[in-house]
N, C-alpha and C positions, 0 to 999 in steps of 0.2 A: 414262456406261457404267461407269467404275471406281468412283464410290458407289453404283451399284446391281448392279452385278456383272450387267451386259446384254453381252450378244456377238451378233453375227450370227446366232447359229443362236434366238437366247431366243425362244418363241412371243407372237405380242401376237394379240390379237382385234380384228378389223377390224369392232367395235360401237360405238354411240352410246355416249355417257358422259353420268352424271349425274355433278352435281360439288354437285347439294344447292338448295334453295330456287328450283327450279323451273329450275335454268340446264343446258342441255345440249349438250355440245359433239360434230359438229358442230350445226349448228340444226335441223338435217333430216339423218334419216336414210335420204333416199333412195338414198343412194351406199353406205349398210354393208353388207355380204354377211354379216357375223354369223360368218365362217369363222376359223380359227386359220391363223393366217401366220407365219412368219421375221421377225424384226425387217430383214432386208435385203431382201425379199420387198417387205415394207410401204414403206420408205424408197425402194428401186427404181420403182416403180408409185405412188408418192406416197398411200398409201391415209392420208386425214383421217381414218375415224374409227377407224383402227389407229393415229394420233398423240396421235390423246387419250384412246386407252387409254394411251399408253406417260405423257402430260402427267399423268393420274389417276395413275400409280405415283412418279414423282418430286415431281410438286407445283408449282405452278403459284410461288410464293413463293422456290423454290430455282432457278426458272428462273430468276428475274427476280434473285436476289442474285449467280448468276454470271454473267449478263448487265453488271449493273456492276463484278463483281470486275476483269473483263479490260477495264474502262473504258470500255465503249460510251458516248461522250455523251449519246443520248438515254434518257429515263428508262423503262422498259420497267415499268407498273404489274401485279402479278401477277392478270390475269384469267386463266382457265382458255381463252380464244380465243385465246391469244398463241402454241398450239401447231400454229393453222393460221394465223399471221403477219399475225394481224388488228393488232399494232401496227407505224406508220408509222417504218422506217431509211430511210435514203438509200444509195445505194447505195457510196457511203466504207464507213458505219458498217458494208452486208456483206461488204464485202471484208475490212475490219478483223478482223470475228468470224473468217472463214474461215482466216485466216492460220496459227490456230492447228492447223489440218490438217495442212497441206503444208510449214510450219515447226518439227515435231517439236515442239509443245504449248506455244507461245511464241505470245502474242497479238503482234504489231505493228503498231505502229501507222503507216498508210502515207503516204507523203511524194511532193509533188507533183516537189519537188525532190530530188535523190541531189547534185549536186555544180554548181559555179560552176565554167565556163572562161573564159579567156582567148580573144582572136581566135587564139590559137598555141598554142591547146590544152591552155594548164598550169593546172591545179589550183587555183585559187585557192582555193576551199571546198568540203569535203567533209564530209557529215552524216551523223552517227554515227546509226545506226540500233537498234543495240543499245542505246540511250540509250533506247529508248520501246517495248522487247520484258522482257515479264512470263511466269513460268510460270505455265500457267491448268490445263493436265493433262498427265499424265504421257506420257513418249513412246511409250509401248507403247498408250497408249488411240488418240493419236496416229493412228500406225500404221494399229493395227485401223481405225479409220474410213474410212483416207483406202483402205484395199481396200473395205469395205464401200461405201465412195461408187465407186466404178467399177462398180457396179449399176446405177445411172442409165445412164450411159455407155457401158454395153455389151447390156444386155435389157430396160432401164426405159424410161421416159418419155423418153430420147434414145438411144434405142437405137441404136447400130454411130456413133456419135462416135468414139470411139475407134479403132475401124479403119479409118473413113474417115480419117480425121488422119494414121491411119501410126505411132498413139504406141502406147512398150511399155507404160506405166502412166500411167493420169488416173482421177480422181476429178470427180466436178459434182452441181447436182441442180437441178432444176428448181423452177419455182412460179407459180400462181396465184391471186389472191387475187379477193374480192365481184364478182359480174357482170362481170369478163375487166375487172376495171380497174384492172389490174396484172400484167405477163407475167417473169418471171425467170428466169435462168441461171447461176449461176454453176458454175467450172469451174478447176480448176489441174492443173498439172505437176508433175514437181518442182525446174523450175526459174521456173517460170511463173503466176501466179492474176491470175484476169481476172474480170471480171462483165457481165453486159449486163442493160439493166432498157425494157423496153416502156411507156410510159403516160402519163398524161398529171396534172400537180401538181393539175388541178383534178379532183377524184374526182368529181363531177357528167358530164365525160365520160366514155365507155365505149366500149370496143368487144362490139359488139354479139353478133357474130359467134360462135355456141359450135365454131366448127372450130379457133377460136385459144388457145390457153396455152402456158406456159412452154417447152415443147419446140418451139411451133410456131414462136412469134412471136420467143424470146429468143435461144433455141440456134442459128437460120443467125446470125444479127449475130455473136457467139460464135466460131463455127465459122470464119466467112470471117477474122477476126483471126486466127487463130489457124494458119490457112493462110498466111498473109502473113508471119508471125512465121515458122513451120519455112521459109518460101522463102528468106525473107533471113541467109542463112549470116554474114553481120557479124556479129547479134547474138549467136551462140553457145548458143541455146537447140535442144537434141537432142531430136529425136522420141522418140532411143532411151534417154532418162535413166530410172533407175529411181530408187523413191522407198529410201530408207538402211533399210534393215532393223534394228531396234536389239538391242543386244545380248544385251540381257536378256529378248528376247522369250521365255516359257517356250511357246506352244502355237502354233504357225506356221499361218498362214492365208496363203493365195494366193491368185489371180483365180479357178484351178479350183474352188477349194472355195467360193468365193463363188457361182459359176455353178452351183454345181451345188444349192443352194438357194435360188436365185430362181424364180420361177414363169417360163415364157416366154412367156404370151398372161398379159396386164391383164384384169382381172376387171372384171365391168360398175361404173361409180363411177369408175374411175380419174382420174389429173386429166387432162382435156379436154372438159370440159361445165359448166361455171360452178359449179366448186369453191368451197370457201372457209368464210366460217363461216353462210353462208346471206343470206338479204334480208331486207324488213321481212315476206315474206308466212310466212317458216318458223318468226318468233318468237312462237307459238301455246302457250301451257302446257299438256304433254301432264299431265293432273291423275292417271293411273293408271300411266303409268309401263311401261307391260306391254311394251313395245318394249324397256326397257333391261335388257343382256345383262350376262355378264360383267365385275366390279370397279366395281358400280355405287357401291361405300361409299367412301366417301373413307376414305386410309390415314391411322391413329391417329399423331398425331405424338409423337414421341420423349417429351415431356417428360409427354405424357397416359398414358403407360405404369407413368411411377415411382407405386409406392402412397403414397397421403395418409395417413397417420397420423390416426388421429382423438384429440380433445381427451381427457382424461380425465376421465371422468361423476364429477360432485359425490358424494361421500359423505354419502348420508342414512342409514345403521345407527348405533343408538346404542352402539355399540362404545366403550370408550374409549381415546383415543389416547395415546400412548405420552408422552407431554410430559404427560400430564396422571394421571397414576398418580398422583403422590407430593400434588397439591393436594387438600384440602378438599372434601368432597363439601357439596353444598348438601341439605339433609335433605330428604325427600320428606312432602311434606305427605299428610295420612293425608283421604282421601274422607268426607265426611258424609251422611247419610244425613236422611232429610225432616224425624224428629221431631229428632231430635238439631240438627239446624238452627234449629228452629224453639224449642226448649226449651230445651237446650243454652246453656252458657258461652258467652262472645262468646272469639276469642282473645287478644284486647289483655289480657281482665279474670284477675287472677290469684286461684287459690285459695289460700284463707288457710287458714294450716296448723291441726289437730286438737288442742284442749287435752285437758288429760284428762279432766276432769269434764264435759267435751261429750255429751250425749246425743243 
């Protein structure tokens, strides 16, 4: 959001993208309504191919280089599908990414372990955590997202999470990926980030089923933790935590003004009907093209901007150059003409000079 200068309200087009040599993200655009949306709008409702309009503006290559800036182990190659989560995390590596949410723009990296006791309860080891947290964005970008993600959670694709729960602030979002074979949720507090992941390691199964995605299948499992956790008053985790407002926030956004540009009914496409980036029957090359809408050109990259200078064209004028003034001219040899060629002195042969009595 803060290198492309994106906020909740920026419009994205909820259209098919070309990305060039026949590839279009998503595969089908059965699910695109073609319509101009809110970037919170889009994110709320999960709209695919309002994500790869927004993947066509940033770049499918800067995704994948902050992908490993914040250290994600797995190697994330920059296809233009990786903006409907057609590459394989585990669900570590999503919590990992997330952290940097609901931890004011500090990736960390999460531990099975927080500390070693004693049967008596003393400390033996305790692990520095700040040892394996990096700044990845700024905490006002921070911020903004982690309001902009209570869209989900409160008019989106998990709609009334949040009030069910009882919490004053939560962010989450949902997901599903090729033929429901893969159902996700992730979800945080602000003292709390959890995940729940649906499926099964061999992608050969599937659930069949299109009543099932990420709201359906991920968010109760989610939910019911998350119940368990506000009951158990030990742990100290407050329904009513809000997330830190930062200082230097210069244009203030809230939940109202988040609500108040989300759509309240999902437009037909939305995710729950086997999303994703399509099957083998929608990899068909549409050869006219006449379907793709809005920001079909791929954005000129930075460095294809700066002018090339071109070479400097050889000098053929017989002008003479300036180092060459002061040298000896080579005499010009004077043109002959057919008889004079033919009758004519040779030049080697020299003429002998006129005596006087010569007649």
């Amino acid at each position: 959001m803060e290198e492309r200068g994106f906020t909740a309200e920026t419009p994205v087009v909820d259209q098919q993208q070309s990305f060039g040599k026949g590839i279009l993200v998503p595969a089908t655009g059965k699910t695109c309504t073609g319509r101009t949306v809110s970037m919170a709008s889009a994110l709320a409702w999960s709209r695919n191919c309002a994500t790869a309009y927004i993947m066509k503006q940033v770049g499918p290559a800067q995704f994948s280089n902050f992908m490993e800036r914040i250290n994600i182990p797995t190697k994330i190659d920059p296809f233009p599908s990786i903006a409907l989560g057609s590459c394989d995390l585990s669900l570590y590596e999503m919590l990992w990414g997330y952290t940097i949410f609901p931890g004011h723009g500090f990736s960390t990296k999460p531990y099975f372990i927080s500390r070693i006791e004693d049967r008596n309860g003393n400390i033996i080891k305790r692990y520095d955590f700040s040892a394996n947290r990096k700044e990845a964005i700024s905490e006002v970008t921070a911020y903004n997202m982690v309001k902009m993600m209570e869209g989900p959670v409160t008019k989106g694709t998990a709609g009334g999470l949040m009030y069910r729960l009882g919490a004053s602030e939560m962010g989450g979002k949902t997901g599903t990926t090729n033929n429901n074979a893969d159902f996700w949720f992730m979800g945080y507090t602000p003292q709390l980030l959890g995940g729940a992941w649906v499926g099964c390691d061999d992608r050969f199964i599937q659930i069949g089923s299109a009543s099932y995605y990420g709201g359906t299948a991920a968010r109760p499992i989610w939910e019911s933790f998350f119940k368990k956790v506000y009951a158990d008053k030990t742990l100290g985790i407050d329904a009513k935590a809000l997330f830190q407002k930062p200082a230097d926030l210069l244009n203030e956004m809230n939940s109202a003004d988040i609500s108040g540009i989300i759509e309240s009914e999902p437009e037909p496409g939305a995710e729950g009907d086997d999303v994703g980036v399509g099957n083998a029957d929608d990899y068909g090359l549409n050869e006219s093209y006449d379907s793709i809408g809005a920001e079909s050109k791929l954005p000129v990259p930075d460095e294809d901007k700066i002018p090339v200078r071109e070479k400097p064209k050889k000098d053929t004028s017989k002008t003479t150059k300036i180092g060459e003034l002061n040298q000896p001219q080579e005499a010009k040899k004077e043109k002959k003409g057919l008889f004079k060629s033919i009758f004519g002195k040779k030049d080697n042969q020299k003429e002998e000079p006129k005596k006087d009595n010569d007649y």
